[in-house]
mmCIF file of the N, C-alpha and C atoms, coordinates in Angstrom:
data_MODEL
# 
_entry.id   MODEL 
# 
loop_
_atom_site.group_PDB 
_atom_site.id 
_atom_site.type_symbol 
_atom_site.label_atom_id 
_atom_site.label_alt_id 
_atom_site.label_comp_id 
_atom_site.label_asym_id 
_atom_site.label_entity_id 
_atom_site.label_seq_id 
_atom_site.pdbx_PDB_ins_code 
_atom_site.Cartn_x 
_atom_site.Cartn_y 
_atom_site.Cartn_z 
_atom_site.occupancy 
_atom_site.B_iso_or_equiv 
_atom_site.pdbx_formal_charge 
_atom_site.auth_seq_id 
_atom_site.auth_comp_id 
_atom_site.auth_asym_id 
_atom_site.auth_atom_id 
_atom_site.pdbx_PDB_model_num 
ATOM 1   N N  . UNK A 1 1  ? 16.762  4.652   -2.511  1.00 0.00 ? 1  UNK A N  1 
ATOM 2   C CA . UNK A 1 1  ? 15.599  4.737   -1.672  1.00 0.00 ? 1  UNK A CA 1 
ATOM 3   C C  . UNK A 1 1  ? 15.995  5.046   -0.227  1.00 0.00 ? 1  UNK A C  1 
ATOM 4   N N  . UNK A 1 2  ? 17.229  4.512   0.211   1.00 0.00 ? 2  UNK A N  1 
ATOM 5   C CA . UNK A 1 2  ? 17.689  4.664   1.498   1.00 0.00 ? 2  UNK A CA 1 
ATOM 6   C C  . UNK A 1 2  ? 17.641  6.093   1.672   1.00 0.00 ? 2  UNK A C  1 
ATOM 7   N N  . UNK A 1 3  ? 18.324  6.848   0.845   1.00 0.00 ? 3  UNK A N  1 
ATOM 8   C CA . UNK A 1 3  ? 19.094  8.361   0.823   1.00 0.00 ? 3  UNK A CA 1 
ATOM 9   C C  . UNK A 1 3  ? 17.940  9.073   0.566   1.00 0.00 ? 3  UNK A C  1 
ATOM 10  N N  . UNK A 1 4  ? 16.855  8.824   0.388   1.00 0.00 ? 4  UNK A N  1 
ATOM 11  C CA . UNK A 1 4  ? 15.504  9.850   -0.010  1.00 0.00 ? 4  UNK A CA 1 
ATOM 12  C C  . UNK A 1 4  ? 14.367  9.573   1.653   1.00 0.00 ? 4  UNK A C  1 
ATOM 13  N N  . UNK A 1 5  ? 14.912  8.419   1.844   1.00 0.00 ? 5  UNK A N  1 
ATOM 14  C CA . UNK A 1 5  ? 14.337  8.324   3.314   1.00 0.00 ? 5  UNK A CA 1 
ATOM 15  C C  . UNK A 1 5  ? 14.606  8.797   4.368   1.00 0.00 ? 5  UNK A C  1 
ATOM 16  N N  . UNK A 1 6  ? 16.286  8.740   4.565   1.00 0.00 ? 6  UNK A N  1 
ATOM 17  C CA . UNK A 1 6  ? 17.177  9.707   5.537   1.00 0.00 ? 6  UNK A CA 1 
ATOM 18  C C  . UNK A 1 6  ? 16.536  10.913  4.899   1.00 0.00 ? 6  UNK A C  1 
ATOM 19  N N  . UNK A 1 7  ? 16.479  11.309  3.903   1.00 0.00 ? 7  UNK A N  1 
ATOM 20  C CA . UNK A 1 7  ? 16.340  13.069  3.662   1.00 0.00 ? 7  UNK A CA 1 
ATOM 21  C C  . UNK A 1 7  ? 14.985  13.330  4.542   1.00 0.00 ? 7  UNK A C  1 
ATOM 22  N N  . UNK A 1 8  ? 14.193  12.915  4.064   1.00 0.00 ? 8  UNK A N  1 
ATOM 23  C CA . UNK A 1 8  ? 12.428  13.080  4.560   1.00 0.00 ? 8  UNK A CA 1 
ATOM 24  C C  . UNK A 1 8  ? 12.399  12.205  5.588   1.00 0.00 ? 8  UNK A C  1 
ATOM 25  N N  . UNK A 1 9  ? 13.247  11.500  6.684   1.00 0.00 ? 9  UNK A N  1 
ATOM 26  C CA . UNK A 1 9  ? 13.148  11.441  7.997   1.00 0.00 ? 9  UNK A CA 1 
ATOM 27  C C  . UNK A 1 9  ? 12.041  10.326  7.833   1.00 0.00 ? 9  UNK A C  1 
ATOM 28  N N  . UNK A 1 10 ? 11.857  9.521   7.003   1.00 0.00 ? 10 UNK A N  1 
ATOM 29  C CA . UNK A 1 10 ? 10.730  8.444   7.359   1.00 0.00 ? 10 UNK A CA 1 
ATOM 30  C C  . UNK A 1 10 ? 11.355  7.418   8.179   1.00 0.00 ? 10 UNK A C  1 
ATOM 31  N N  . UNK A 1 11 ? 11.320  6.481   8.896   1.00 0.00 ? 11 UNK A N  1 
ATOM 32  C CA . UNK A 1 11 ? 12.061  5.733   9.697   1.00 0.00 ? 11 UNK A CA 1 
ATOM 33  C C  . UNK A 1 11 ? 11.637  4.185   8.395   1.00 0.00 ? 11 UNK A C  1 
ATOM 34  N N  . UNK A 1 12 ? 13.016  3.778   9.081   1.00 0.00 ? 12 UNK A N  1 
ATOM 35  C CA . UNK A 1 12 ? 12.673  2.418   7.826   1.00 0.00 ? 12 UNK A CA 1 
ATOM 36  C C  . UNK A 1 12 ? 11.870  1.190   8.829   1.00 0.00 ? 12 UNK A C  1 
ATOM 37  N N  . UNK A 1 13 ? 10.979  0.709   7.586   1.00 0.00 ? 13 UNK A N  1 
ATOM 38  C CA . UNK A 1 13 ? 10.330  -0.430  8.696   1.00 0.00 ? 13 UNK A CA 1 
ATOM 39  C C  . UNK A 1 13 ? 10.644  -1.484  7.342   1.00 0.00 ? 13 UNK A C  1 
ATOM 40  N N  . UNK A 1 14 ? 10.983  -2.749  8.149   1.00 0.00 ? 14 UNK A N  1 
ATOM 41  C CA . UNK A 1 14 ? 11.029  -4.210  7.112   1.00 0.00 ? 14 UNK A CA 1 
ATOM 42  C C  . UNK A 1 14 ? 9.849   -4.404  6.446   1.00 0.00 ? 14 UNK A C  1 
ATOM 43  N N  . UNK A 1 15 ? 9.833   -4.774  5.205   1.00 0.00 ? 15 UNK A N  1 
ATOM 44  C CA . UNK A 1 15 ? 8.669   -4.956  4.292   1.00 0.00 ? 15 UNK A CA 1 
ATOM 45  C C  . UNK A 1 15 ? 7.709   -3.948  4.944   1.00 0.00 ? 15 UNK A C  1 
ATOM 46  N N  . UNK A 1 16 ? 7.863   -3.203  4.852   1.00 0.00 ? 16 UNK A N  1 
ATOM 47  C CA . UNK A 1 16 ? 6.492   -1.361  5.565   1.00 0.00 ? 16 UNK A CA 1 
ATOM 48  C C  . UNK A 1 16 ? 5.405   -1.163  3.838   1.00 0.00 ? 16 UNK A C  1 
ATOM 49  N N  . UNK A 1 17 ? 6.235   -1.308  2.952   1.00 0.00 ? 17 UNK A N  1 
ATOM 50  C CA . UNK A 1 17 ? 5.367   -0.995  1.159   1.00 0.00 ? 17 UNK A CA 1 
ATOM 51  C C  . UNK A 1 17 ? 4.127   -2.720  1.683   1.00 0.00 ? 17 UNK A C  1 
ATOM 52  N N  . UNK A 1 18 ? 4.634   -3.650  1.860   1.00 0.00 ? 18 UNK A N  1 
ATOM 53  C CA . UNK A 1 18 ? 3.219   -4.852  1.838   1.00 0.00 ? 18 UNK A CA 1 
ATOM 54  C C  . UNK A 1 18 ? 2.477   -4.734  2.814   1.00 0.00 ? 18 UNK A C  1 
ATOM 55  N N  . UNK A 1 19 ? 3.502   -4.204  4.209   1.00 0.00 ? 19 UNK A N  1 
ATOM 56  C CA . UNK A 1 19 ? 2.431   -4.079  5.384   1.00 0.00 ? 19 UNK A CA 1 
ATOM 57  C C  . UNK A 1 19 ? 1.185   -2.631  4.894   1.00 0.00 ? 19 UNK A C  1 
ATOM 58  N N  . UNK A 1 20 ? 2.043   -1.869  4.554   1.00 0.00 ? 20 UNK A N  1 
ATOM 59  C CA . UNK A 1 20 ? 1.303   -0.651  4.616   1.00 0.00 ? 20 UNK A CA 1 
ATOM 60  C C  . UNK A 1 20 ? -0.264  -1.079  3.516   1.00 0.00 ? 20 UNK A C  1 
ATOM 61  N N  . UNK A 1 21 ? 0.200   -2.039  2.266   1.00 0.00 ? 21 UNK A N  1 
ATOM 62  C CA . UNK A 1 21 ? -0.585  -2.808  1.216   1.00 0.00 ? 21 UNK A CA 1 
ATOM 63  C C  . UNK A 1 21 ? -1.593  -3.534  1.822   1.00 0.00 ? 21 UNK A C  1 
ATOM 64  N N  . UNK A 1 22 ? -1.737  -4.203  2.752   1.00 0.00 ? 22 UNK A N  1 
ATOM 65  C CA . UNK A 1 22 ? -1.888  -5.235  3.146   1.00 0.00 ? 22 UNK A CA 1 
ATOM 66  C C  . UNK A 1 22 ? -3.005  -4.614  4.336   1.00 0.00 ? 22 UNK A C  1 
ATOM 67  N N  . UNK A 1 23 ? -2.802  -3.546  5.075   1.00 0.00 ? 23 UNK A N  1 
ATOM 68  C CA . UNK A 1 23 ? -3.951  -2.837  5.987   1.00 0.00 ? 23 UNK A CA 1 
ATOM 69  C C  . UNK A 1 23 ? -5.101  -1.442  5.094   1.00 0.00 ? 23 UNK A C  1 
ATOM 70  N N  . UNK A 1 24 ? -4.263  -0.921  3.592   1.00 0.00 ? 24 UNK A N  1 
ATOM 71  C CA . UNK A 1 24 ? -5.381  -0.128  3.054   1.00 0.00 ? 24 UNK A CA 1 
ATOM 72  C C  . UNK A 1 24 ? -6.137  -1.212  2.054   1.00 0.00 ? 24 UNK A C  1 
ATOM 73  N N  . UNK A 1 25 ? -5.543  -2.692  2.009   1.00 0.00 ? 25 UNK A N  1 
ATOM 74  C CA . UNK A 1 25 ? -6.433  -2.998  1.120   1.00 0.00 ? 25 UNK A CA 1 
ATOM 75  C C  . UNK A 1 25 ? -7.746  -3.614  1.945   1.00 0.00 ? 25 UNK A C  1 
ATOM 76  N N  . UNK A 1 26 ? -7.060  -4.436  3.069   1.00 0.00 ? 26 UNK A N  1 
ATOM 77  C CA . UNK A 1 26 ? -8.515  -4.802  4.562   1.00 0.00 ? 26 UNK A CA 1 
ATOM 78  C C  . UNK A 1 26 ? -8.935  -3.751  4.700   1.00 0.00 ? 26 UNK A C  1 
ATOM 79  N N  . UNK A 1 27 ? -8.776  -2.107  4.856   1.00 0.00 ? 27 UNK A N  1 
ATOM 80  C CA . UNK A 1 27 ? -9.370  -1.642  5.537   1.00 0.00 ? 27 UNK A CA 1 
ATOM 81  C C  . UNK A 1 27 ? -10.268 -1.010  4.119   1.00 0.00 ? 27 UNK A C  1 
ATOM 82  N N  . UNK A 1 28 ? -10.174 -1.148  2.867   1.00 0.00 ? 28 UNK A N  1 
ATOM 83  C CA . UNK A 1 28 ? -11.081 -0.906  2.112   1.00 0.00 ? 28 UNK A CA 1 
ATOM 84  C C  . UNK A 1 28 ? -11.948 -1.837  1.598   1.00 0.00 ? 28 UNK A C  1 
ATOM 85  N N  . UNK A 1 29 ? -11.885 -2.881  1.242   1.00 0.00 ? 29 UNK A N  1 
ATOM 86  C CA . UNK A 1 29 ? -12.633 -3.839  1.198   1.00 0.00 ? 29 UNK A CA 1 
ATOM 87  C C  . UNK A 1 29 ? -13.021 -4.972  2.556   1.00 0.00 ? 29 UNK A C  1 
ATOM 88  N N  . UNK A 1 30 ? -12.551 -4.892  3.730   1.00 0.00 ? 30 UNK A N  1 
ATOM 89  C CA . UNK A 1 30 ? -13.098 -5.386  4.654   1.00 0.00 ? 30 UNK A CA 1 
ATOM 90  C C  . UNK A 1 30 ? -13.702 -7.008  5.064   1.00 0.00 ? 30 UNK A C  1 
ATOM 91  N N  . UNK A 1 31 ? -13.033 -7.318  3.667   1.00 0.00 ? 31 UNK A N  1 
ATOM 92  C CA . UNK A 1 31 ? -12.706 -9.050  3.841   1.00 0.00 ? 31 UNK A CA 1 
ATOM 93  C C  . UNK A 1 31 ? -11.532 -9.315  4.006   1.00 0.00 ? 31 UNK A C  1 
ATOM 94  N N  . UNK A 1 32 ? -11.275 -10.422 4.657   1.00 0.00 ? 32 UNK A N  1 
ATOM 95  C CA . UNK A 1 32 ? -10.231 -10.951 5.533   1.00 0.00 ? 32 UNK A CA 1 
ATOM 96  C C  . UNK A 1 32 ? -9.959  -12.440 4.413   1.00 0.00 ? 32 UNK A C  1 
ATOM 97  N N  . UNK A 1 33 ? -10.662 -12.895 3.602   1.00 0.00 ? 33 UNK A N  1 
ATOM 98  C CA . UNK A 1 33 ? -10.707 -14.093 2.654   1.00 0.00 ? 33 UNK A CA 1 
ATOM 99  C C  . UNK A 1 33 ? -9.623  -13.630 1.668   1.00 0.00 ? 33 UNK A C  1 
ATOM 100 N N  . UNK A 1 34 ? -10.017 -12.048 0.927   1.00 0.00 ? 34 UNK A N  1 
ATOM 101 C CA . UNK A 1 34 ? -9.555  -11.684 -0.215  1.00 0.00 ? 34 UNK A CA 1 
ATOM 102 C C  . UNK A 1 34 ? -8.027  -10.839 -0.244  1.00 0.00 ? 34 UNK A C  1 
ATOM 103 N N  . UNK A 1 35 ? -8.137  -10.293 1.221   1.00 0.00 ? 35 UNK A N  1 
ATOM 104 C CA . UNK A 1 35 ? -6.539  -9.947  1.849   1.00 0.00 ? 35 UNK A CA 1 
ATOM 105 C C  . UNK A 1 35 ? -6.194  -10.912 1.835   1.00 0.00 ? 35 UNK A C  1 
ATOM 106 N N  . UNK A 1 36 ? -5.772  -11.645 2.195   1.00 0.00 ? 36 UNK A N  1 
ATOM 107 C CA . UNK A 1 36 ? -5.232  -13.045 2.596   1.00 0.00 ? 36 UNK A CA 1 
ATOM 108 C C  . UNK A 1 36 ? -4.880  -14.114 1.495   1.00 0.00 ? 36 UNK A C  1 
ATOM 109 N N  . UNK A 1 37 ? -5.325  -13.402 -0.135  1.00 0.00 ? 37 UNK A N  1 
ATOM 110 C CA . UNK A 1 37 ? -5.303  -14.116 -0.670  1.00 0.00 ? 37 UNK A CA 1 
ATOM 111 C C  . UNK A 1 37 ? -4.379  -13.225 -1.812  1.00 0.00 ? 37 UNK A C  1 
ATOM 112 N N  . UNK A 1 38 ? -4.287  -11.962 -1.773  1.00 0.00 ? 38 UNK A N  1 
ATOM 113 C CA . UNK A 1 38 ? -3.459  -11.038 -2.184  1.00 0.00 ? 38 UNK A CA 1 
ATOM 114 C C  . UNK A 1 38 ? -2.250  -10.718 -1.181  1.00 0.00 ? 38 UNK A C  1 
ATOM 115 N N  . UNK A 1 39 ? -2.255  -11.049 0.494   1.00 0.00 ? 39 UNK A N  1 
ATOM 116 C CA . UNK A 1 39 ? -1.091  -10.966 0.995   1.00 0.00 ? 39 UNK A CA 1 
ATOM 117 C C  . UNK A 1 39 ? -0.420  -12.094 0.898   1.00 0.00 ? 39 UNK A C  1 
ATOM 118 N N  . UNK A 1 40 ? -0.752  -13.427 0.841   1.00 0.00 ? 40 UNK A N  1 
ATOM 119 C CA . UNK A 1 40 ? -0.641  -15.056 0.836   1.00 0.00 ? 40 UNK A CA 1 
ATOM 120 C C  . UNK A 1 40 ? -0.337  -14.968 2.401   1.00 0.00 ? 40 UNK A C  1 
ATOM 121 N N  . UNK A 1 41 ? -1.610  -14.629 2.894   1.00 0.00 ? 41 UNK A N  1 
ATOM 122 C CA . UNK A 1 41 ? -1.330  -15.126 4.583   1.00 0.00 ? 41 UNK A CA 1 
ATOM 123 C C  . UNK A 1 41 ? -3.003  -15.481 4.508   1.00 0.00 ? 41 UNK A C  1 
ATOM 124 N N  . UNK A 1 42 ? -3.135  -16.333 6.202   1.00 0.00 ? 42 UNK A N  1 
ATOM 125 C CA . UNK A 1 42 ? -4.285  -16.909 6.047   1.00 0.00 ? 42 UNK A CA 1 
ATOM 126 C C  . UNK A 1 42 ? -5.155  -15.491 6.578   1.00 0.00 ? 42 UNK A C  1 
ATOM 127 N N  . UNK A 1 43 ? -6.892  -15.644 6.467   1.00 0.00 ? 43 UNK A N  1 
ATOM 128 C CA . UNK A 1 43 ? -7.883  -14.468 7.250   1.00 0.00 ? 43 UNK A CA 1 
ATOM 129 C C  . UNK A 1 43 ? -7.552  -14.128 8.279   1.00 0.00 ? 43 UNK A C  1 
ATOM 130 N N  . UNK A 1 44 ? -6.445  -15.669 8.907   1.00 0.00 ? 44 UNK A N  1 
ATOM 131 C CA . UNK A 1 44 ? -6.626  -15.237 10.554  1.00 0.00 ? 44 UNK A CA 1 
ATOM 132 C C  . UNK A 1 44 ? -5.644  -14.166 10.830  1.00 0.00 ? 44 UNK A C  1 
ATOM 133 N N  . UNK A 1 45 ? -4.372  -14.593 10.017  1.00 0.00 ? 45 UNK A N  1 
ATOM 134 C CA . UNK A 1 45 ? -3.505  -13.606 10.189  1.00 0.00 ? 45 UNK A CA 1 
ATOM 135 C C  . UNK A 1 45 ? -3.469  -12.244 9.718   1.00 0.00 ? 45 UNK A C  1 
ATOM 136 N N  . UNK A 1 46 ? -4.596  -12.033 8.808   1.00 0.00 ? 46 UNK A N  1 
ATOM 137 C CA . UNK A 1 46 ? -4.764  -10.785 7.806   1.00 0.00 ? 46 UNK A CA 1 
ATOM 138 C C  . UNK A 1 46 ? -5.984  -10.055 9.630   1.00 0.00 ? 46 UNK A C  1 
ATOM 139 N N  . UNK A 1 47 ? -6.552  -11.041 9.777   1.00 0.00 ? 47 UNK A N  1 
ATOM 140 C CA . UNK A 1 47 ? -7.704  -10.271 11.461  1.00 0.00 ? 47 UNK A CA 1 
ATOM 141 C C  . UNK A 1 47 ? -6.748  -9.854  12.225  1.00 0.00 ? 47 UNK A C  1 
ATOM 142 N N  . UNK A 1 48 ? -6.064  -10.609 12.208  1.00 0.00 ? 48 UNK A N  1 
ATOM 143 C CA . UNK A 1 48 ? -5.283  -10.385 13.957  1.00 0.00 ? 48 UNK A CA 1 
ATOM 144 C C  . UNK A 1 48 ? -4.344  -9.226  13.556  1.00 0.00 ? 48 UNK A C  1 
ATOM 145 N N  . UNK A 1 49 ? -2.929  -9.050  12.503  1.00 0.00 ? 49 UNK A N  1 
ATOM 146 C CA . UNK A 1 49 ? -2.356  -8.122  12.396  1.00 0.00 ? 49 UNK A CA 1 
ATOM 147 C C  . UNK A 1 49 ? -2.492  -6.708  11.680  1.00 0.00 ? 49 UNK A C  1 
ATOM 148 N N  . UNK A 1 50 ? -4.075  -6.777  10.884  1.00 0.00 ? 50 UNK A N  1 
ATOM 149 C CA . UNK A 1 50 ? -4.328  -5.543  9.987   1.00 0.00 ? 50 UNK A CA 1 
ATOM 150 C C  . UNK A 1 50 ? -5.747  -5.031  10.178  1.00 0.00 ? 50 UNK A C  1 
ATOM 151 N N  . UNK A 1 51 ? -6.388  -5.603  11.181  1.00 0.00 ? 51 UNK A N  1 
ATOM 152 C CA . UNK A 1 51 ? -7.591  -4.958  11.225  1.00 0.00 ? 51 UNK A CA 1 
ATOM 153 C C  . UNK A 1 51 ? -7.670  -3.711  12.305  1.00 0.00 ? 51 UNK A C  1 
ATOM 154 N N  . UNK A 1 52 ? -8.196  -2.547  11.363  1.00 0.00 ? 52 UNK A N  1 
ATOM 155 C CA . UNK A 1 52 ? -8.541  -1.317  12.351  1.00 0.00 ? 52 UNK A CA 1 
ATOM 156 C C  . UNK A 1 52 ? -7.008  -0.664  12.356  1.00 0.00 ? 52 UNK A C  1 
ATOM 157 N N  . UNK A 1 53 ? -6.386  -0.848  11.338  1.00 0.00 ? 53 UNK A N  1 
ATOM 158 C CA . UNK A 1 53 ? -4.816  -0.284  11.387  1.00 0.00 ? 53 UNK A CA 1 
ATOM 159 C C  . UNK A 1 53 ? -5.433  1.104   10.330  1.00 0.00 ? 53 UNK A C  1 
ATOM 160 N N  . UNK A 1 54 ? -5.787  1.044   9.599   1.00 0.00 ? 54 UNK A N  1 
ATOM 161 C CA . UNK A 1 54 ? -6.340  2.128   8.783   1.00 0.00 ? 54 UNK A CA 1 
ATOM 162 C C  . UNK A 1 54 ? -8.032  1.825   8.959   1.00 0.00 ? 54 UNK A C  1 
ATOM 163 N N  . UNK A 1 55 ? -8.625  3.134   8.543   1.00 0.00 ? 55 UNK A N  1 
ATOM 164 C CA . UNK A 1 55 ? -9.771  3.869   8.220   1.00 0.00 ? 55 UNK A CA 1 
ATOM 165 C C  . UNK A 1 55 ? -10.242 3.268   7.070   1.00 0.00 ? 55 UNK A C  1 
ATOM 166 N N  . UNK A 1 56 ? -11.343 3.075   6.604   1.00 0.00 ? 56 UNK A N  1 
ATOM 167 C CA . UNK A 1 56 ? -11.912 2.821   4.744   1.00 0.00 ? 56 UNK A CA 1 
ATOM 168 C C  . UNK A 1 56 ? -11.214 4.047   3.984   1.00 0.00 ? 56 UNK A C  1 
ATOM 169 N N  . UNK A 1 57 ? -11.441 4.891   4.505   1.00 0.00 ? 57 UNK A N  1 
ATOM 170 C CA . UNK A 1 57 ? -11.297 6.639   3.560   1.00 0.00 ? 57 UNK A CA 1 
ATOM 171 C C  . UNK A 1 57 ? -9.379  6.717   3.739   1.00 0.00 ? 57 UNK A C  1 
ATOM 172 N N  . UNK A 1 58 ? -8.858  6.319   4.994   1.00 0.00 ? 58 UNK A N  1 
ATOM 173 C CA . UNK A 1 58 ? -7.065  5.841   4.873   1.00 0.00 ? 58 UNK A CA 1 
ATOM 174 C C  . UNK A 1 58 ? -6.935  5.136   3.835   1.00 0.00 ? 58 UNK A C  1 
ATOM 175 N N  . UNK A 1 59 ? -7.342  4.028   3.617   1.00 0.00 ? 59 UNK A N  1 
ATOM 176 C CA . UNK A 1 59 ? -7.144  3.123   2.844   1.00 0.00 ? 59 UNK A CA 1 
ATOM 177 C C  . UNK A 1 59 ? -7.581  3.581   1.607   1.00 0.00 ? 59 UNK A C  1 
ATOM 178 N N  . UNK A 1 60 ? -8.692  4.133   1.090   1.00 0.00 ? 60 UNK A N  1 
ATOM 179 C CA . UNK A 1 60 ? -8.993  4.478   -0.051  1.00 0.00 ? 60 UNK A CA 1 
ATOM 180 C C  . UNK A 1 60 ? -7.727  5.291   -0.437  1.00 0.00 ? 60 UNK A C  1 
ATOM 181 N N  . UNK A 1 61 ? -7.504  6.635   0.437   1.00 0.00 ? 61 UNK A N  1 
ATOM 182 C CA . UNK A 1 61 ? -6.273  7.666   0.098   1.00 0.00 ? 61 UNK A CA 1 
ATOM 183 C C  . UNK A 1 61 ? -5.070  6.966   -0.141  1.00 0.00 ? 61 UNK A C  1 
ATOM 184 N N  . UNK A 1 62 ? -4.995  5.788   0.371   1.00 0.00 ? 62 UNK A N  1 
ATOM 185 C CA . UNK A 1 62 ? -3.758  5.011   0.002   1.00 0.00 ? 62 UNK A CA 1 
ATOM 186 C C  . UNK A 1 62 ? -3.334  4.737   -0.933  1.00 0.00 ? 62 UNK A C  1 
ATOM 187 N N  . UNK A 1 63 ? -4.673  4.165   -1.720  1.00 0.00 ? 63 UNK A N  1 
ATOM 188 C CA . UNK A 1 63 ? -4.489  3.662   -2.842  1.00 0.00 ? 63 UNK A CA 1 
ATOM 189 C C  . UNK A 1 63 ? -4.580  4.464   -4.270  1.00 0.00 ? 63 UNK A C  1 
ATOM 190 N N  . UNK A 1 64 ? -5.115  5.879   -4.171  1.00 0.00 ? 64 UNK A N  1 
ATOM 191 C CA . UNK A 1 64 ? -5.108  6.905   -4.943  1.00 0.00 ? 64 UNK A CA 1 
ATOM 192 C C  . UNK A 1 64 ? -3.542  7.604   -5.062  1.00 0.00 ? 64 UNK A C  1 
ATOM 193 N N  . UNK A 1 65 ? -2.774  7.478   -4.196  1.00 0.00 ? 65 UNK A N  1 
ATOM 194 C CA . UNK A 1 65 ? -1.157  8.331   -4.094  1.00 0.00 ? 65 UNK A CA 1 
ATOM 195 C C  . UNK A 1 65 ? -0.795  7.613   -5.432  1.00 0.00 ? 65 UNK A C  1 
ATOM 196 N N  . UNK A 1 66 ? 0.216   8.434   -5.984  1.00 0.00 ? 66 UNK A N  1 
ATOM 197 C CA . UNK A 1 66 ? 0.510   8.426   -7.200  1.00 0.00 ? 66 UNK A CA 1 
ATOM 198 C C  . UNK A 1 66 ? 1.708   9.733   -7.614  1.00 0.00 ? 66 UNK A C  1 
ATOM 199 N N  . UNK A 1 67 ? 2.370   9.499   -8.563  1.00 0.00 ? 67 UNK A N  1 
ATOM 200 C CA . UNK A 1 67 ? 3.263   10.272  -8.995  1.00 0.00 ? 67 UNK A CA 1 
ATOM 201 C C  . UNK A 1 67 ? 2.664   11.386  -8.815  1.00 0.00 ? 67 UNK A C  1 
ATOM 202 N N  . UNK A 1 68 ? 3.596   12.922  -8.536  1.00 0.00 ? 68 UNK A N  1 
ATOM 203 C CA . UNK A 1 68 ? 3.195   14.055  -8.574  1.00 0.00 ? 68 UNK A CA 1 
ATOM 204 C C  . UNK A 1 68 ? 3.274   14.457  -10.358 1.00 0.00 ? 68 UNK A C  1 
ATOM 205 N N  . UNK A 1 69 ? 2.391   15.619  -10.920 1.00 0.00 ? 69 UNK A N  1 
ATOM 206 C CA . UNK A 1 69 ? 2.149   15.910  -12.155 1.00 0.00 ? 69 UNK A CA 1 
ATOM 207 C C  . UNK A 1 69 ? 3.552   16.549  -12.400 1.00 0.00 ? 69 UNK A C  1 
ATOM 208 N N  . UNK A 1 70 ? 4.582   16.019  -12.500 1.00 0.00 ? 70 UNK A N  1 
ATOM 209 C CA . UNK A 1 70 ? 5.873   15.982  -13.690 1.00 0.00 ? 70 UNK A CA 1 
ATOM 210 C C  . UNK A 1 70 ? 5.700   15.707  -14.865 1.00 0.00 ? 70 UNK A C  1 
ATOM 211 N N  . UNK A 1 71 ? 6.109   16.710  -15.624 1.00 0.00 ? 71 UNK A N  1 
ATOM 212 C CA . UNK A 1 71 ? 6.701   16.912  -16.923 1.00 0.00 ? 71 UNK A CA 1 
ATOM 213 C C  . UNK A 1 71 ? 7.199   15.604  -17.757 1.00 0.00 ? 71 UNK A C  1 
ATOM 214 N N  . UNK A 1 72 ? 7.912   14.646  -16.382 1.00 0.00 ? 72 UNK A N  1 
ATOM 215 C CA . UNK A 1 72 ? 8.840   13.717  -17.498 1.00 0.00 ? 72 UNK A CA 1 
ATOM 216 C C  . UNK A 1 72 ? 8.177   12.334  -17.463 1.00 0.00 ? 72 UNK A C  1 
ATOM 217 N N  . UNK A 1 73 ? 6.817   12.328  -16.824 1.00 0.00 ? 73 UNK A N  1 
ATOM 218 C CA . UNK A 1 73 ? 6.944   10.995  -17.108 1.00 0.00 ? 73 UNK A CA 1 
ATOM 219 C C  . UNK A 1 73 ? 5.883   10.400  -18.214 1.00 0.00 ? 73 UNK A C  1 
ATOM 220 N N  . UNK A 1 74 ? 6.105   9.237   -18.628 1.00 0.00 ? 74 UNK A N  1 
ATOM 221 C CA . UNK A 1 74 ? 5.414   8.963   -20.022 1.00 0.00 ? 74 UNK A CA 1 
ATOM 222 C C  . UNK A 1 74 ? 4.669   7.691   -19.561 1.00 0.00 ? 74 UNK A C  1 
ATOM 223 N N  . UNK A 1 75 ? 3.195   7.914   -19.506 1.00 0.00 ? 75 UNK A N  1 
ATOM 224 C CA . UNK A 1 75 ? 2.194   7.032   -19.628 1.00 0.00 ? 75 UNK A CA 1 
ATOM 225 C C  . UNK A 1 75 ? 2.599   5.462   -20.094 1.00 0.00 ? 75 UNK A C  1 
ATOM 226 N N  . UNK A 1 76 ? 2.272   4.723   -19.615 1.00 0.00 ? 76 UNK A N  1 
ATOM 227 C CA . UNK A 1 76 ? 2.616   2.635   -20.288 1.00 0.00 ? 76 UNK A CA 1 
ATOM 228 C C  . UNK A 1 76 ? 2.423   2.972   -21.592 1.00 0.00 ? 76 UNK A C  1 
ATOM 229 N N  . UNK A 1 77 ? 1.112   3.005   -21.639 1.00 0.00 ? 77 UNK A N  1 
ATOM 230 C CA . UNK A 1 77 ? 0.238   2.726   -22.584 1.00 0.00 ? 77 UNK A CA 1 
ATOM 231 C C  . UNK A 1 77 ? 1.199   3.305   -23.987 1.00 0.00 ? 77 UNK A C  1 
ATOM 232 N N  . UNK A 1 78 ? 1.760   4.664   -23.961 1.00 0.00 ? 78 UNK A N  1 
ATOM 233 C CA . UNK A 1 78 ? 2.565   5.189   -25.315 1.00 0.00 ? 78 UNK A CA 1 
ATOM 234 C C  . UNK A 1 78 ? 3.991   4.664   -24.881 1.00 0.00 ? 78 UNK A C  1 
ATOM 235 N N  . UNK A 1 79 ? 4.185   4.032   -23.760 1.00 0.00 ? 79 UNK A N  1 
ATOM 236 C CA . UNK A 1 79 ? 5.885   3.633   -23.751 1.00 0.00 ? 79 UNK A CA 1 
ATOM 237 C C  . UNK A 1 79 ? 5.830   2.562   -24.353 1.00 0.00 ? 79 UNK A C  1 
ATOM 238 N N  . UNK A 1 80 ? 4.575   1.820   -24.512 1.00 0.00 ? 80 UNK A N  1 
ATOM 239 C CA . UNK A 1 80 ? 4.534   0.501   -25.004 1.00 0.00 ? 80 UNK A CA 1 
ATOM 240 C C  . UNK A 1 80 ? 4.653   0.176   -26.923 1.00 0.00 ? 80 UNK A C  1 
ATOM 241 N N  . UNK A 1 81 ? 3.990   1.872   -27.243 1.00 0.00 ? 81 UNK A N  1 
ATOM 242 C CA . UNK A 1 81 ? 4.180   1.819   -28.729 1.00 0.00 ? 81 UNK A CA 1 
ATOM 243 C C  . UNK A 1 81 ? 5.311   1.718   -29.426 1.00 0.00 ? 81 UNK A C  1 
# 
């Protein structure tokens, strides 16, 4: 993961995958009770550090990213058979 980050120049941030989790899921559902209960931090801390960090429609796009359409990869559901 390091060596694919240097390539594409993303800068590394500490835990950045929960933070980044943690502001499209407030900024799509817009409770501070139910973040807080999927980040295990309290409302106050889910208000104070993630509100207005993303858009509803950021956050929605967030949560839609997903593998690009490759050839190799195989669905759960038939890896499971």
């Amino acid at each position: 993961m390091t060596a694919l980050r240097t390539e594409l120049e993303i800068p590394h941030r500490r835990n950045g995958l929960r933070h980044a989790f943690v502001s499209a899921h407030f900024a799509v559902h817009a409770d501070e009770g139910m973040t807080s209960m999927q980040a295990g931090n309290s409302p106050a801390v889910v208000h104070k550090n993630y509100k207005g960090l993303m858009t509803k429609k950021e956050g929605e796009a967030w949560f839609r990213r997903g593998p690009s359409a490759a050839g190799n990869l195989i669905p759960l559901a038939n890896a499971m058979a």
